[in-house]
N, C-alpha and C positions, 0 to 999 in steps of 0.2 A: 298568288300563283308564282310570283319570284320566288318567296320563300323558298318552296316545295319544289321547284325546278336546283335552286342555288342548292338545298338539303339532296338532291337525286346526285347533283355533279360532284358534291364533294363526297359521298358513300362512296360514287364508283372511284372517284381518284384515290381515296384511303384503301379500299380492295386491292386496285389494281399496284401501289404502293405496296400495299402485306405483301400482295401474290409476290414482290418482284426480288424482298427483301429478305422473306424468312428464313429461307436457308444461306444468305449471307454469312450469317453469323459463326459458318463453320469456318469461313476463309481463313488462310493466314493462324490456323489454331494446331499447334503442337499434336499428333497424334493421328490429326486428318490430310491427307492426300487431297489437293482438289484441283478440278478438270473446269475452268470456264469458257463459255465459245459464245461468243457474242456475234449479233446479227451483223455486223460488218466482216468478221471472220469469214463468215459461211458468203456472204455477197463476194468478197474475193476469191474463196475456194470455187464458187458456180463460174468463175470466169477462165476456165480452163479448157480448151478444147480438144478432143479425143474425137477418136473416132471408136474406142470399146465401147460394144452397148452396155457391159454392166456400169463402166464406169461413167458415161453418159445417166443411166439411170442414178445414179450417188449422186452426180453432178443437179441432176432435175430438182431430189429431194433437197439439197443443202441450199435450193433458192428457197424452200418453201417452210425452211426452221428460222427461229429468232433469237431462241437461248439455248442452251445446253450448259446444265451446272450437274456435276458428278464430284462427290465426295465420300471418301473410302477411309477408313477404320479398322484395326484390328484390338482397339482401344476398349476394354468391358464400358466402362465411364462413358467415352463418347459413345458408342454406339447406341447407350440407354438414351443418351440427350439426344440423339439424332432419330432415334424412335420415338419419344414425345413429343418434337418439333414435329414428323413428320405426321403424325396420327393426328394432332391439333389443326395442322395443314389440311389435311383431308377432309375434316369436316368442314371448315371454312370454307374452302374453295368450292365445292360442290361437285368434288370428284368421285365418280363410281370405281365401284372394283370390276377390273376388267375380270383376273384371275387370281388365284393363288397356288403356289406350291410348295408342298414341304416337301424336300429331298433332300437325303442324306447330313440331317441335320442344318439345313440351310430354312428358312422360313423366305418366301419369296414373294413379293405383292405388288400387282400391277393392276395404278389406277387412272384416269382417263377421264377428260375435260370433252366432251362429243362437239365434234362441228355440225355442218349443214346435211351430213349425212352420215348415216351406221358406221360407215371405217374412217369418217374423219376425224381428225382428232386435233383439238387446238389444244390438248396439254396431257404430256404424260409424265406418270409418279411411278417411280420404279422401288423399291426398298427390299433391300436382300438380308437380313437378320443373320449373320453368320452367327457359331458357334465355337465357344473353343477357338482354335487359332485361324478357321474362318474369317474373311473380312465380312463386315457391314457396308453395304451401297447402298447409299441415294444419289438416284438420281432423278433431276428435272428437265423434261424437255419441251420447250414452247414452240409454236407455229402452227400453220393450216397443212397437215398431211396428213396422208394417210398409213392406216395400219400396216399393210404387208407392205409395205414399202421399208421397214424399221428394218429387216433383215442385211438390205445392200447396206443402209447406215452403222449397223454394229458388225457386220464384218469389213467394212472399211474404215474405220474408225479405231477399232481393238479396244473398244470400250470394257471395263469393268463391269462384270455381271450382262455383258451383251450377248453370252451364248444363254443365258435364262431368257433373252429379251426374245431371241430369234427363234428359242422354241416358245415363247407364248404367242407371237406372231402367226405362228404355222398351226397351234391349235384354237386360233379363233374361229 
């Protein structure tokens, strides 16, 4: 019974390992742009007081993210390796697809980690496949929140690829 407890603990720490690390690997790489926001970032940003409701609502969401990694491409090269990495990712994790869009030569795909209920979400994949002098975006965002909440986060934010995010929001 240790065995098979001691084998459960270390699958999940190797998982949650991969999950933490795999797009690491764009950091600090010539050609890629990258955006990281770690959970003490967002623990300070929450401690802001206002009295605007929208910016009170941004303030609520940003208690309830962990990571935010965004890495942006206009690289043919990288953007290939950041679509292998991320399609590889996708199966592993055990992400569904929220949506897809193709517009105006953009390939756009969002997929989602489900929490405790329909619009929770503990983890989303964003991947924008541009074309031509198009950028390529991934991005990763961990925590307990929910979907239509994403809309106040990328217009306060100015995220890359967050006007695709905030119309997938609206047509969920």
């Amino acid at each position: 019974m240790r065995k098979i407890i001691l084998i459960v603990v270390l699958v999940l720490v190797s998982n949650t390992f991969f999950a933490q690390s795999v797009f690491d690997k764009f950091d600090n790489q010539d050609d890629i742009t990258t955006i990281i926001v770690n959970k003490k970032m967002f623990t300070l940003m929450s401690k802001v007081d206002t009295k605007d409701k929208e910016t009170q609502q941004y303030l609520a969401l940003i208690k309830k993210l962990d990571n935010l990694k965004v890495f942006v491409t206009q690289s043919d090269k990288k953007s290939d390796e950041m679509k292998a990495v991320a399609e590889k990712f996708i199966k592993t994790a055990g992400l569904e697809e929220l949506m897809r869009i193709n517009e105006k030569g953009k390939n756009i795909k969002i997929y989602v980690k489900s929490g405790s209920t329909d619009t929770q979400i503990k983890e989303l994949l964003m991947f924008i496949e541009g074309s031509g002098k198009e950028e390529t975006v991934l991005m990763s965002l961990t925590g307990n929140f929910d979907i239509d909440e994403l809309s106040v986060l990328t217009d306060k934010m100015n995220l890359p690829g967050g006007d695709d995010l905030k119309k997938a929001s609206k047509k969920k």
